[in-house]
Each structure stands twice: as C-alpha cells, then as structure tokens.
VEXDREN-195585 format. One line per 2 residues: their letters; for each residue x, y, z of N, C-alpha, C. Coordinates in steps of 0.05 Angstrom, whole numbers, m for minus. Example, Ala and Ser with C-alpha at 12.3 -4.5 7.8 and 13.67 -1.06 7.14 Angstrom:
// residues 2
AS> 264/m114/156/246/m90/156/264/m66/156; 257/m45/142/273/m21/143/258/1/157
This chain:
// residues 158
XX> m2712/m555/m2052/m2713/m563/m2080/m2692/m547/m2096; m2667/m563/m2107/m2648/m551/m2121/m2661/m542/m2153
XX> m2647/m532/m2168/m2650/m525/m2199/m2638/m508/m2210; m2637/m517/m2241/m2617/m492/m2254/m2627/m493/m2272
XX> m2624/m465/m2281/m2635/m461/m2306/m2614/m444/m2335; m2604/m443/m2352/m2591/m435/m2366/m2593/m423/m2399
XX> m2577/m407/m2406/m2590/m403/m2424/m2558/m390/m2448; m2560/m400/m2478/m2533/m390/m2478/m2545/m365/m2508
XX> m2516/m351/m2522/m2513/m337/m2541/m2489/m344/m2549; m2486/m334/m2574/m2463/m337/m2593/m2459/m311/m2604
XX> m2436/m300/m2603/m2439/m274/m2613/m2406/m271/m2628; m2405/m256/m2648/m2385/m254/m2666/m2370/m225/m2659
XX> m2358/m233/m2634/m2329/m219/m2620/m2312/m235/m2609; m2289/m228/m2610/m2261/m247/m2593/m2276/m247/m2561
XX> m2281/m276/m2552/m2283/m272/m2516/m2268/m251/m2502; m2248/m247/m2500/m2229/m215/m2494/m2245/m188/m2496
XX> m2258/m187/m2522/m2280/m165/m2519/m2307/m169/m2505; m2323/m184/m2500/m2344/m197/m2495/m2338/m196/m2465
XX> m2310/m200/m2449/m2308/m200/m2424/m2302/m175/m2417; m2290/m153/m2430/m2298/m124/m2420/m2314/m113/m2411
XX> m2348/m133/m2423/m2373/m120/m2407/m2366/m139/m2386; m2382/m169/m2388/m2392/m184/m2374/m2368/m180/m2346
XX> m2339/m180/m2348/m2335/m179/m2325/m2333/m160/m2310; m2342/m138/m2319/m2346/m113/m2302/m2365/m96/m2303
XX> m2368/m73/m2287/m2399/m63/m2274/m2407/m49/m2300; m2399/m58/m2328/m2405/m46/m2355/m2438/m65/m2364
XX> m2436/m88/m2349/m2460/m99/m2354/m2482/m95/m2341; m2483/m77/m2316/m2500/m75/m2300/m2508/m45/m2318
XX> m2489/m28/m2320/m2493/0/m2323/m2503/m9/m2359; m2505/m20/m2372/m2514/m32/m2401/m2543/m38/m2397
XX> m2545/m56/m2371/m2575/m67/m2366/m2590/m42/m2358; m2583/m29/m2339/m2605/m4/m2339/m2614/14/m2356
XX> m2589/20/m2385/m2592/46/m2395/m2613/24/m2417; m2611/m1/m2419/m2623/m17/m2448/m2654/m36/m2447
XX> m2639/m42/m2417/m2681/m54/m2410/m2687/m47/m2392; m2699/m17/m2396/m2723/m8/m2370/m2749/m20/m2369
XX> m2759/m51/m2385/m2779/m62/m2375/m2782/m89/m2361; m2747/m88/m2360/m2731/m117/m2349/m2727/m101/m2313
XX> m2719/m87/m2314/m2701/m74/m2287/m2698/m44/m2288; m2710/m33/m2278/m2713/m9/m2270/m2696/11/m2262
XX> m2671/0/m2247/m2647/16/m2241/m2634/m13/m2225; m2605/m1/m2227/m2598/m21/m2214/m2564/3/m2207
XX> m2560/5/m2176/m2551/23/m2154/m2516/3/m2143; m2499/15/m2144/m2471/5/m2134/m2476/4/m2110
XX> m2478/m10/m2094/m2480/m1/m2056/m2451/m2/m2049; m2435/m23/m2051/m2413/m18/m2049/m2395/m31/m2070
XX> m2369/m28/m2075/m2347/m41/m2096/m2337/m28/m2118; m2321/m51/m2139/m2312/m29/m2160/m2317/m48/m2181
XX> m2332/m76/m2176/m2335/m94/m2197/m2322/m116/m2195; m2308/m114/m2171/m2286/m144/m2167/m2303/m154/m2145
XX> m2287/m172/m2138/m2304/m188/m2117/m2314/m175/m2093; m2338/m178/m2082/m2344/m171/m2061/m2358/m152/m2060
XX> m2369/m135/m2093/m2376/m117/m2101/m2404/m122/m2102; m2431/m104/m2094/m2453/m112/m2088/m2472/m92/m2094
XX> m2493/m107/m2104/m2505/m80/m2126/m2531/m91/m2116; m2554/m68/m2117/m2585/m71/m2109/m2592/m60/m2141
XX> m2610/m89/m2142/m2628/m89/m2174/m2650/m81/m2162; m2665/m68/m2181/m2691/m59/m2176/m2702/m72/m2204
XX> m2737/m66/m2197/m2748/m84/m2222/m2774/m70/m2227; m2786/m57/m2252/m2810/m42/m2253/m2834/m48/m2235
XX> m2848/m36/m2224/m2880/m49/m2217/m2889/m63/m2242; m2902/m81/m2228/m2923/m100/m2250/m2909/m124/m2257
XX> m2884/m123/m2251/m2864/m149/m2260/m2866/m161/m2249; m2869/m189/m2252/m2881/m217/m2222/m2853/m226/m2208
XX> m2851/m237/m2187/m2830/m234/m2173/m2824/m204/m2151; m2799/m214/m2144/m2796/m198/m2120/m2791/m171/m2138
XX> m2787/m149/m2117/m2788/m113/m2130/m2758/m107/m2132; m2743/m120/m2107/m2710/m112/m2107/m2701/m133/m2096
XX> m2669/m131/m2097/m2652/m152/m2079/m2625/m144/m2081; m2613/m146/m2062/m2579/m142/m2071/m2568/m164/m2073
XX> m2544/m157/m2090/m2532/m184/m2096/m2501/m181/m2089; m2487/m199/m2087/m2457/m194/m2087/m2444/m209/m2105
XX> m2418/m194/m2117/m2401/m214/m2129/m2384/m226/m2116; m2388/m263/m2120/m2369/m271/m2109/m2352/m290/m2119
XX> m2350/m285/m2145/m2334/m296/m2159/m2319/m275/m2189; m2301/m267/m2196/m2295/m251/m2218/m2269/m259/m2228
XX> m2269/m286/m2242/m2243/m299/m2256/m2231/m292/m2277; m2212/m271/m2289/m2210/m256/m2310/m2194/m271/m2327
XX> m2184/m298/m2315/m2169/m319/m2329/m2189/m335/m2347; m2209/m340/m2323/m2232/m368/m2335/m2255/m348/m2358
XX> m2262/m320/m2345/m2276/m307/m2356/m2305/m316/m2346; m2304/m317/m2314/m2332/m324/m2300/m2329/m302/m2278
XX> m2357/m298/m2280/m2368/m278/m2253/m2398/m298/m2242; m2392/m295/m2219/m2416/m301/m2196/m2424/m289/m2186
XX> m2444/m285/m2180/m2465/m268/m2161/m2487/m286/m2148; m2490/m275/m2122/m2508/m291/m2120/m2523/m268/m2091
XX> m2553/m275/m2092/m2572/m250/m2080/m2562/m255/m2048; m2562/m233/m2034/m2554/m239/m2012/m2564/m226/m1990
XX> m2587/m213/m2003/m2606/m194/m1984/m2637/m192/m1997; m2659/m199/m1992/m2691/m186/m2004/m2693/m206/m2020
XX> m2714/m202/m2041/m2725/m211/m2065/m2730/m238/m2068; m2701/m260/m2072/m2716/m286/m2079/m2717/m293/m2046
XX> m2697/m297/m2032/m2692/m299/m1999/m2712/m288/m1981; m2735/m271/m1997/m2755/m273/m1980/m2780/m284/m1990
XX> m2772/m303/m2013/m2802/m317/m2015/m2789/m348/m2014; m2777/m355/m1998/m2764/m383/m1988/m2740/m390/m2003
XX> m2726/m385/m2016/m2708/m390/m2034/m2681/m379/m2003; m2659/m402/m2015/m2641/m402/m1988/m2613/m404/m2003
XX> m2613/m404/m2034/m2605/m404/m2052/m2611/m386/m2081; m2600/m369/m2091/m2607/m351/m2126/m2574/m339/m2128
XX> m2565/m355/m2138/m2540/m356/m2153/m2545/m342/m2194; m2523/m330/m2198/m2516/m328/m2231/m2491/m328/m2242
XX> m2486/m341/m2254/m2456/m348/m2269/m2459/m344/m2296; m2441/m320/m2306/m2430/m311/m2324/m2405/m321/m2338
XX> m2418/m331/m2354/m2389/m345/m2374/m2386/m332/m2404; m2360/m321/m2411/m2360/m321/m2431/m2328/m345/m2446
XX> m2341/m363/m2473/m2328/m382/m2471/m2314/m371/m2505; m2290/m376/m2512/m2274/m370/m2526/m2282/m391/m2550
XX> m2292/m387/m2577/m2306/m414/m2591/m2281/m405/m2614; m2279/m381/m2627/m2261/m389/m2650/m2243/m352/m2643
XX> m2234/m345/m2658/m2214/m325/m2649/m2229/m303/m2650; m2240/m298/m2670/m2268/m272/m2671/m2298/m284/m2665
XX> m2303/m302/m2648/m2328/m308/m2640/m2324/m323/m2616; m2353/m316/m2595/m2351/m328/m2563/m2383/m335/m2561
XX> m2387/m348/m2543/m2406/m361/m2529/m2409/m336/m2506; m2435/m336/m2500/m2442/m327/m2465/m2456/m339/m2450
XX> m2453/m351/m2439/m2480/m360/m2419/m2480/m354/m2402; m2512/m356/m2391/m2515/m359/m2365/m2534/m378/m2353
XX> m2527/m383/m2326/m2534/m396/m2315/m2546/m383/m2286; m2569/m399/m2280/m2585/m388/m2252/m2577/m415/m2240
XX> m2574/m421/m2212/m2579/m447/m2196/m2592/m439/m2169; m2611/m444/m2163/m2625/m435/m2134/m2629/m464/m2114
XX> m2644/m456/m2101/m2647/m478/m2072/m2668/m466/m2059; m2696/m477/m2058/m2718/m458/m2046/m2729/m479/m2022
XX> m2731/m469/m2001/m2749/m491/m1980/m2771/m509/m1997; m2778/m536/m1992/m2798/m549/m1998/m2825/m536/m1990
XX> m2832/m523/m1965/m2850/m510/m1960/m2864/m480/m1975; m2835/m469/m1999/m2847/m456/m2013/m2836/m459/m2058
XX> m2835/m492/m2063/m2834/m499/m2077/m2845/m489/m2109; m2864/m480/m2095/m2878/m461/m2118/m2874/m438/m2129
XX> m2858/m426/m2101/m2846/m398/m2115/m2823/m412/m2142; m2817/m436/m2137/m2797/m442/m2167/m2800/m430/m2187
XX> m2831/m431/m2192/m2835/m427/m2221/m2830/m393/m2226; m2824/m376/m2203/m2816/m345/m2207/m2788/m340/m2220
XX> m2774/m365/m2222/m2748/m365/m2228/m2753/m366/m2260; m2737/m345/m2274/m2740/m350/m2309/m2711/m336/m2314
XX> m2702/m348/m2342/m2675/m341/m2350/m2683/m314/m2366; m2711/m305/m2374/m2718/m289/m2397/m2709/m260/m2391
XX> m2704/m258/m2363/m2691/m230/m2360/m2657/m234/m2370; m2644/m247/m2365/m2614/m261/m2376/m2621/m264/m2400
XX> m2636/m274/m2411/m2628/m281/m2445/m2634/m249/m2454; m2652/m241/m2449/m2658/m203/m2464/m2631/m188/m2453
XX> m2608/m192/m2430/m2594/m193/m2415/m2568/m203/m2441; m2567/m214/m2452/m2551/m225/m2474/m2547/m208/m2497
XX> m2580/m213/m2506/m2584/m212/m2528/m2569/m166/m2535; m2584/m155/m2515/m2572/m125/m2502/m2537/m130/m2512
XX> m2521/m139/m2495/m2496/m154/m2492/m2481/m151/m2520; m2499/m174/m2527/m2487/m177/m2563/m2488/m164/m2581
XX> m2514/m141/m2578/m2523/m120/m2602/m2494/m97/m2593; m2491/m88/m2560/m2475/m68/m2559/m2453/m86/m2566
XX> m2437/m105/m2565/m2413/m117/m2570/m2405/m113/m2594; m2432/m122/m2612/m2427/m131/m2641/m2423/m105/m2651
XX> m2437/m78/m2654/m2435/m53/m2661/m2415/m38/m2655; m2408/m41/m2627/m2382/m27/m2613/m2356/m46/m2630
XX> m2346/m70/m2631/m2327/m92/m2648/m2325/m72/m2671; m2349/m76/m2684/m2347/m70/m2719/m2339/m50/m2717
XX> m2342/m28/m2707/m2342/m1/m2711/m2314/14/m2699; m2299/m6/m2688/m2278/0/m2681/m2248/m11/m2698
C-alpha cells in the first residue's frame, strides 16, 4: 500500500537562506537542540550532509511509532533546492513498511519569501497496512514551523 503525505510553510526569507538549513546537517542539529518532545537526539553515523550522508534519529519514550531508524541522504540538489532521505535501517522497515522516504523542498515564491515543504511517501506490505496510520507529517510540520522561527529571527537580525 503506497501513500504520501505532505505538508507545506511559507516563510518570509529569500529560498537561498531557507536552503542554508534545509540543505544541510543545520536542520538535523536545529531539530535536536528545538524539539526534545519530537526527537530526542539525532547522531551523524557517517557523512558531511551531502549525499550518502546517514544519520540515526532517535525519538523520546512514550512516542507511538518506532524508537530509532537511520536514514540516508540520497538526494541533495543545491540547484533544485531538494534533499531526500529515505530510512534505511530499523523503525518504519521493521513494522512492514519496504518504503519511508522525505523530500525537502524549499521553493523560491517572491525574492524575500519561500515555500518549504515536505513530503513523506512510503510503501508498507498489505499484511501490515495498519501500521499506515503510524505515518504523520506532525513531526515535519513542528519540523518547519522550528525552521521558520530560526530563519525568520536569524534574516531580520542580520
């Protein structure tokens, strides 16, 4: 069973700034220091933020879903201003999912303002169809929303 799920923001910085985080390990190291009730730590295993670069998320106790997973980057287009990741060890891949992809876009809307989205797309065996509903964008949109507060403060203030 395929699906995607997405979710966007609008935030009032040039895409150019906005891709400083999103396309490098500035968004991972943002997510840990800003939602310790989203993700708990999240560890470089190997890389420098370009492709091929692969990071283990961790996730508080009590949070539904899996505890950890690593992921790799396998996409980081500094032209298009997309990053992919997608899990490639634990977490969703062990509750039938054979697919948990995320695409990072940040889209250029006027010269001091950009779009972000993201997007999840997975693929879970029919036999465990129900784990679907473990899939939610709400860690990505709080994931944004983080994003845009440091963007928008760090922009102005510079």
């Amino acid at each position: 069973m395929f699906g995607t799920v997405s979710s966007e923001r609008e935030v009032k910085v040039p895409a150019s700034e906005a891709w400083k985080i999103y396309g490098t390990l500035e968004l991972s190291n943002m997510v840990g220091r800003t939602l310790p009730s989203q993700v708990s730590k999240i560890d470089v295993v190997q890389g420098d933020g370009t492709v091929g670069t692969v990071l283990e998320v961790f996730f508080p106790p009590g949070k539904p879903g899996p505890r950890s997973y690593k992921e790799k980057f396998t996409v980081v287009d500094n032209e298009k201003r997309v990053k992919v990741v997608e899990v490639v060890e634990g977490g969703y891949l062990d509750l039938g999912f054979t697919l948990y992809r995320v695409r990072f876009e940040v889209i250029e809307k006027e010269k001091e303002e950009c779009v972000t989205r993201t997007t999840i797309e997975y693929d879970v065996k029919e036999e465990y169809a129900a784990n679907a509903s473990l899939v939610s964008i709400q860690t990505f949109v709080a994931v944004m929303e983080a994003a845009a507060l440091h963007l928008i403060q760090n922009y102005v203030n510079n």
